[in-house]
C-alpha positions as CSV (number, residue, x, y, z in Angstrom):
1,X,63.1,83.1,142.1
2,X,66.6,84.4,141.6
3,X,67.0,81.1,138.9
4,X,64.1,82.3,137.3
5,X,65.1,86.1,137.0
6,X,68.9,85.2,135.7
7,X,67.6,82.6,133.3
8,X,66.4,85.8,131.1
9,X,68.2,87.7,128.7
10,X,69.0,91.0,129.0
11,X,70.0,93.9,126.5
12,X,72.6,96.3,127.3
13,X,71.8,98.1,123.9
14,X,68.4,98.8,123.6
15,X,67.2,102.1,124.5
16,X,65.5,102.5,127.8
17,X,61.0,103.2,127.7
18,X,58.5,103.5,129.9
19,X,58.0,100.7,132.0
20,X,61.0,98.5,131.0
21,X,62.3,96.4,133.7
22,X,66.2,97.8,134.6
23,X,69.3,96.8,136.3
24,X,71.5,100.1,137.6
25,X,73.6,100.4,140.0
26,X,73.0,97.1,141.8
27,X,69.5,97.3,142.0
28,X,66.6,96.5,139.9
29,X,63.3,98.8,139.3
30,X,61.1,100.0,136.9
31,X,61.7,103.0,134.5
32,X,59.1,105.7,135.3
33,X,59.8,108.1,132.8
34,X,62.4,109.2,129.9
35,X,63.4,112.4,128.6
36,X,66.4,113.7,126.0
37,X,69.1,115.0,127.7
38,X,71.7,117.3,125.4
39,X,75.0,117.1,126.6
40,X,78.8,117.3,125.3
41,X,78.5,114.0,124.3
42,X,75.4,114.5,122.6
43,X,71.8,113.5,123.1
44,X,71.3,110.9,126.2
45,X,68.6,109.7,127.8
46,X,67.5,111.1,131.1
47,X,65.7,108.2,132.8
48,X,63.6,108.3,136.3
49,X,63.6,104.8,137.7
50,X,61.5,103.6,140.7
51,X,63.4,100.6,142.6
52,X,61.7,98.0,143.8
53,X,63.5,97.4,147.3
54,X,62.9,98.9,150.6
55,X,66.6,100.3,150.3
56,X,67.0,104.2,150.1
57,X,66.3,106.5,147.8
58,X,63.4,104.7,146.4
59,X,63.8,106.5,142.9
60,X,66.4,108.1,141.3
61,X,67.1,110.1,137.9
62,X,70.1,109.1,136.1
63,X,71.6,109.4,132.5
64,X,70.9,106.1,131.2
65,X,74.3,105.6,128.9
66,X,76.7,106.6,131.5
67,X,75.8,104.0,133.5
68,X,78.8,101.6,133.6
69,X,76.4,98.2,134.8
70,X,72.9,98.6,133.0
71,X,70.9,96.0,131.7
72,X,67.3,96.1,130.7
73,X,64.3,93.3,130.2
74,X,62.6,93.6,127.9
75,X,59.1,92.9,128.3
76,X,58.7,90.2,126.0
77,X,61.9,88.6,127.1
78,X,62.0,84.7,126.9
79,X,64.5,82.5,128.9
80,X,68.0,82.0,127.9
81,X,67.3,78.3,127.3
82,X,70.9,77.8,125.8
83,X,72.4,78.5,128.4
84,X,70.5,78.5,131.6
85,X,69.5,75.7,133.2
86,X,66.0,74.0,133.4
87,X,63.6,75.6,135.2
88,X,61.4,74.5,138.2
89,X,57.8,73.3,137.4
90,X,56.4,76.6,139.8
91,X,58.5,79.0,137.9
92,X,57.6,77.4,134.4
93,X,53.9,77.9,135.7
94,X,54.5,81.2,136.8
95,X,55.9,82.2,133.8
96,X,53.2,80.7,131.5
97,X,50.6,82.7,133.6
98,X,52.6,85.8,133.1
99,X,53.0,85.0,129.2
100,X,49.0,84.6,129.4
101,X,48.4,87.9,131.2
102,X,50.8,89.7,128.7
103,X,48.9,88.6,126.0
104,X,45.1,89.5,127.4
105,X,45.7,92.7,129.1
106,X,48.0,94.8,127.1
107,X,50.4,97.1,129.2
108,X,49.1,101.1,129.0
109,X,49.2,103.8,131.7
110,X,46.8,103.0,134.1
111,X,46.3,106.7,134.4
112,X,46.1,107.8,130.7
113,X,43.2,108.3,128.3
114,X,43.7,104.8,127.0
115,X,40.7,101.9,126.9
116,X,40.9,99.8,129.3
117,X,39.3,98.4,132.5
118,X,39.2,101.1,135.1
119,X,40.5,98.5,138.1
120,X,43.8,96.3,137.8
121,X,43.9,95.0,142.0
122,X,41.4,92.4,141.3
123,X,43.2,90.7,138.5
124,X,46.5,90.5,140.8
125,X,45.2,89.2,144.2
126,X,44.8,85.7,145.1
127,X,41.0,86.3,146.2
128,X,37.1,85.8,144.8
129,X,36.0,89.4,145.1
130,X,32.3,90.0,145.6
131,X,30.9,92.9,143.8
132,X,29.8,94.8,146.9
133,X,33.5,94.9,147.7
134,X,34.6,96.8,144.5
135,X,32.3,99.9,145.9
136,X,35.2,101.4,148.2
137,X,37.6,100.7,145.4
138,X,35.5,102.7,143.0
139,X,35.1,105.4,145.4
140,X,38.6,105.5,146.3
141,X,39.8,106.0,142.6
142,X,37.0,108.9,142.2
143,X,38.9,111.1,145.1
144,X,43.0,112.6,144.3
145,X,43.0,111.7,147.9
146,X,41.7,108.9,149.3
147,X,39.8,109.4,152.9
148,X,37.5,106.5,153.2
149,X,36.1,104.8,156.4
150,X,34.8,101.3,155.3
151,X,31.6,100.6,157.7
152,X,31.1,97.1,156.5
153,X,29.8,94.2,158.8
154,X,32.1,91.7,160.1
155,X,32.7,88.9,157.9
156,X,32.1,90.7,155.2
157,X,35.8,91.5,153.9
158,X,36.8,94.9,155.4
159,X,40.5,93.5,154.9
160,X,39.8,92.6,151.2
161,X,38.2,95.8,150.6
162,X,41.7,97.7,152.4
163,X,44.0,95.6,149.9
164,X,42.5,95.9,147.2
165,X,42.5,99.9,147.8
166,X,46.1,99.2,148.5
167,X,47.2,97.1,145.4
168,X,45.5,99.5,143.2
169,X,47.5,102.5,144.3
170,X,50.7,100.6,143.9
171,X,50.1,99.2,140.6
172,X,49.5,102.7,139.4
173,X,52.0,104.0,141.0
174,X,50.6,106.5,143.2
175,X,52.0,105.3,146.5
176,X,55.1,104.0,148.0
177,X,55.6,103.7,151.4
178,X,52.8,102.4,154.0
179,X,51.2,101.9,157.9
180,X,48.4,99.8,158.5
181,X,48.1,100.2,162.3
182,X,45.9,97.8,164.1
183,X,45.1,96.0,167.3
184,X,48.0,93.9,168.5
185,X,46.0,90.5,168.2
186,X,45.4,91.2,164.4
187,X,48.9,92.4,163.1
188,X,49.7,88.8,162.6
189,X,46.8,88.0,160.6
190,X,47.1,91.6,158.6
191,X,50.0,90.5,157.7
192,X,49.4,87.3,156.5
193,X,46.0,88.1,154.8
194,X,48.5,90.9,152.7
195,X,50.6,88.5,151.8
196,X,48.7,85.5,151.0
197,X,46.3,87.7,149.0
198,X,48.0,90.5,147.1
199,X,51.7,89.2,147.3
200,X,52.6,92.5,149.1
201,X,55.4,92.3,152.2
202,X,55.0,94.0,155.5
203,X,57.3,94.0,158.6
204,X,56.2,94.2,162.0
205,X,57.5,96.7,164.0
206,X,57.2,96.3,168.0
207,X,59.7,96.5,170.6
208,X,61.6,93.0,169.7
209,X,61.8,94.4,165.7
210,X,63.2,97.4,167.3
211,X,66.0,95.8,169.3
212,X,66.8,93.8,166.5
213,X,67.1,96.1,163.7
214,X,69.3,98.2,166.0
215,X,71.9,95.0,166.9
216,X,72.3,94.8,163.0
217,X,72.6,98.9,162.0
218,X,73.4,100.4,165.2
219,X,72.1,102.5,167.7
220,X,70.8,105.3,165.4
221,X,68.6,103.0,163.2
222,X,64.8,104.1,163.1
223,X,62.5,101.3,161.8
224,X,60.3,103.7,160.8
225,X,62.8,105.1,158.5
226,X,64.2,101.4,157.1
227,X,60.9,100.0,156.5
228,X,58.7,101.1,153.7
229,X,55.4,99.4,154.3
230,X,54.7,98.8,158.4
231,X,52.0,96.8,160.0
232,X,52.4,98.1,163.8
233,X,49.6,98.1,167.1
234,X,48.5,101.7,167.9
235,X,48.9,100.7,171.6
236,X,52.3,100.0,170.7
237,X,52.5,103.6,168.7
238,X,50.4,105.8,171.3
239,X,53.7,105.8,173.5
240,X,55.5,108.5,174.4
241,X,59.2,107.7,173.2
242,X,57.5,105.5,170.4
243,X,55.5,108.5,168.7
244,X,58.5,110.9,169.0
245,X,60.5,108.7,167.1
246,X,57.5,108.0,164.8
247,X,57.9,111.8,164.0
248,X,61.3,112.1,163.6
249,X,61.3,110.3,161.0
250,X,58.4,112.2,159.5
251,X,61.1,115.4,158.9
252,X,61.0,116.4,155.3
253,X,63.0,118.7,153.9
254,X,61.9,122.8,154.3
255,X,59.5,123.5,151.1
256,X,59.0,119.8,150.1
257,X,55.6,119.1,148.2
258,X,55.3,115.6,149.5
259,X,54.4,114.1,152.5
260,X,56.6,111.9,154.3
261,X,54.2,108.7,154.6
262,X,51.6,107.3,151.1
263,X,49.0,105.6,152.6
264,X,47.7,105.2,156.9
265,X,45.0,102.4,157.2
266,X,43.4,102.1,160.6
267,X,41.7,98.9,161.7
268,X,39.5,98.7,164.0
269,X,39.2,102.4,164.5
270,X,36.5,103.3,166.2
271,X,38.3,102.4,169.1
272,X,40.8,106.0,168.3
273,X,37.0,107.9,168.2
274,X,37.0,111.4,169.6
275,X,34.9,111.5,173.2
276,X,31.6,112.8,173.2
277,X,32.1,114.5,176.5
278,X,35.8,115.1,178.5
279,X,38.8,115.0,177.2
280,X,40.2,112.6,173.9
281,X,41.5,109.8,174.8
282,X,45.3,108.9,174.0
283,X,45.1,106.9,171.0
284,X,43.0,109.7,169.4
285,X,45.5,112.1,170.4
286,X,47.6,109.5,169.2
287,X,45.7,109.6,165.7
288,X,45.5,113.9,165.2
289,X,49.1,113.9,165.2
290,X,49.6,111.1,162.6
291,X,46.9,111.6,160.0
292,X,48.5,115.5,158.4
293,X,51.9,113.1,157.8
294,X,49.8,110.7,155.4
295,X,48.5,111.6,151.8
296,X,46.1,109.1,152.2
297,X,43.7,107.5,154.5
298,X,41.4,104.6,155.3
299,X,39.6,103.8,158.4
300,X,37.7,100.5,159.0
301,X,35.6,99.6,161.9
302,X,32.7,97.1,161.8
303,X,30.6,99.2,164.0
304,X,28.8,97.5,166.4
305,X,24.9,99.1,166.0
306,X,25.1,98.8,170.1
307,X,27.9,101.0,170.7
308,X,26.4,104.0,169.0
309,X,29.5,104.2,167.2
310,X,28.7,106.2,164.0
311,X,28.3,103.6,160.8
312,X,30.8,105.7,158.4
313,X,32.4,109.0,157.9
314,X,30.5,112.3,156.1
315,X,30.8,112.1,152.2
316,X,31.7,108.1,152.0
317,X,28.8,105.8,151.4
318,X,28.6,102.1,152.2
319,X,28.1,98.8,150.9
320,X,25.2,97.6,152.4
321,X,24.4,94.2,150.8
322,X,26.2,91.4,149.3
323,X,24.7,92.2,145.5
324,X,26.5,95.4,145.8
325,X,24.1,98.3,146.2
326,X,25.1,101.3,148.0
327,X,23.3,103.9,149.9
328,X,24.1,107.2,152.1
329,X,24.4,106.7,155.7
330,X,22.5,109.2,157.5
331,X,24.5,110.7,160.7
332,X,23.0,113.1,163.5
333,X,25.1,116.4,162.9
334,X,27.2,115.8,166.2
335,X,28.6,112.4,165.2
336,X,28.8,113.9,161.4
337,X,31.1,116.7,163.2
338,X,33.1,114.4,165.7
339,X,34.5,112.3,162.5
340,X,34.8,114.9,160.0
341,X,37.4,116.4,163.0
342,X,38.8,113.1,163.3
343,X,40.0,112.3,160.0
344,X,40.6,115.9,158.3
345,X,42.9,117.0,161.0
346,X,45.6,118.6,160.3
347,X,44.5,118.6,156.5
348,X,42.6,122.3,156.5
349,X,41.1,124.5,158.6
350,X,37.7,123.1,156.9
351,X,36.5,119.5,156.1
352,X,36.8,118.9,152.2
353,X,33.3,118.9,150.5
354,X,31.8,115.4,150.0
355,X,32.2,114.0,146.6
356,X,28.8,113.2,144.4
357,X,27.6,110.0,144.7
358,X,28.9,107.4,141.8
359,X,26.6,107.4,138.9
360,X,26.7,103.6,138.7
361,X,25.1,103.3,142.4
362,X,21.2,103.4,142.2
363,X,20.1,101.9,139.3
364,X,23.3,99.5,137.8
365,X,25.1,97.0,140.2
366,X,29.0,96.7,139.8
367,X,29.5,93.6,138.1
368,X,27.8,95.1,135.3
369,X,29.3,98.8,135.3
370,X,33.2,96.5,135.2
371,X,31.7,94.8,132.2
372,X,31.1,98.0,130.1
373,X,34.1,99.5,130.7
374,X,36.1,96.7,129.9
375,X,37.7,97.9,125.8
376,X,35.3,95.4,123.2
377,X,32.6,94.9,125.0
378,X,29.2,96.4,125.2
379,X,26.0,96.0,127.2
């Protein structure tokens, strides 16, 4: 990939815009945002750039011409074919697919008031995505904070569903760093199923990680300070010296709007349920103090029907069937109570009202509401 990247030309004049590819300072990301800056030697541009490696900081704001080493890439930039060499078959491919995607879906804010399709994660994943699995998405992108437990069968793509929440919220941007915490026997395929699917990189954080990351950065080093995006076991987390140095590394500084972690998802969570009589158990314990440290949140738990675990959380509405209807789950007012504790803890004293159900849901399926949102076409 590194032949691929250099073979490119890059300008040193042109000015900086919004979503430009850059070079700075050793490290490559995408501009966020530019601003005029007046200063004594006249107007510059004040640029926010977001890198794109799990070094820190993650973003910085810089004046764009004082920057001895800048380069930018243009977005329609072609190879350097005088003077690099010839490429690889898989990176001419790659690049023809990119050339092909530039030129079908044209590059606006996914957030702005421009027409275009409402969803961008299914275009970028390596999956066949059934319409009943765009339901969470929908809902997810309805709520300025996502809280979603996904109740779905097994088998029927909970992890899909999870990533394609994911990917959405980073192509936006709206989140950066990440903790998917799940049974020990299923970090390995998380992984794997996040990588394979949606291109996205995780590390694994356990005892050996731990030990190792420290032999290479000392003593000191936190992994859950190095790593952005973290696929752990919450047996591996509920531990005593392992959660206090979770938290430590949840410190933000005194006054600071933002939360220290993006994004928690929970597989497998009905096994961190509060009890129904006695005490909590640790992993819920566990769960209370983690959840106010994360903007956003996203439980999944197949629910077996014969543990009387409840089927989803108050306000979130399931996909029932593979053609992609959805309908509310009734809950008896003690189970209703035990989740809405569960997963607004630590948010506010009360549970946030339940948003309306999605327009689209009783009488057109998904594949259809996609199609009339996408810019040209009609019913």
């Amino acid at each position: 990939m590194k032949k691929l990247d250099m073979s490119f030309t890059e300008s040193v004049s042109s000015n900086p815009r919004f979503g430009m590819f850059a070079t700075v300072r050793n490290r490559r990301g995408v501009i966020a945002a530019v601003a005029p800056f007046d200063g004594n030697q006249g107007r510059l541009h004040l640029v926010d750039i977001d890198y794109k490696d799990d070094q820190r900081p993650s973003s910085e704001q810089l004046l764009w011409e004082l920057e001895s080493r800048r380069t930018l890439l243009e977005p329609t930039a072609l190879p350097a074919i005088h003077s690099a060499d010839p490429m690889p078959c898989q990176d001419l491919d790659a690049l023809l697919r990119a050339a092909r995607w530039t030129a079908t879906i044209h590059f606006v804010d996914p957030d702005g008031r421009h027409a275009r399709a409402p969803i961008s994660s299914p275009f970028h994943g390596a999956v066949q995505v059934e319409d009943f699995q765009l339901v969470p998405l929908l809902k997810a992108l309805l709520m300025p904070r996502v809280n979603l437990l996904i109740a779905d069968d097994v088998g029927l793509g909970k992890t899909i569903e999870a990533g394609l929440i994911l990917s959405e919220l980073l192509i936006r941007p709206r989140i950066q760093r990440v903790l998917i915490l799940t049974p020990a026997s299923l970090r390995l395929q998380w992984r794997d199923e996040m990588w394979e699917k949606f291109a996205l990189n995780f590390n694994l954080v356990d005892r050996a990680e731990t030990h190792h990351l420290r032999k290479r950065l000392g003593m000191d080093a936190n992994p859950w300070r190095a790593y952005s995006r973290i696929i752990a076991s919450y047996h591996y987390l509920r531990q005593e010296d392992v959660l206090k140095q979770f938290l430590s590394a949840c410190r933000t500084p005194e006054g600071s709007p933002h939360l220290p972690w993006n994004l928690l998802i929970v597989g497998e969570c009905h096994n961190l349920m509060p009890s129904a009589f006695g005490d909590d158990s640790d992993l819920c314990r566990m769960l209370r103090l983690l959840a106010p440290q994360f903007e956003h949140r996203l439980f999944l738990s197949a629910t077996p029907p014969t543990t009387g675990t409840p089927a989803v959380s108050p306000g979130c509405w399931r996909s029932s069937t593979r053609c992609g209807s959805a309908r509310p789950t009734t809950l008896s007012r003690r189970n209703a109570n035990r989740w809405s504790r569960l997963c607004c803890a630590g948010s506010s004293g009360t549970s946030t009202p339940a948003p309306s159900r999605p327009s689209f849901a009783p009488a057109m399926p998904p594949r259809r509401f996609l199609w009339t949102w996408i810019p040209g076409r009609s019913n």
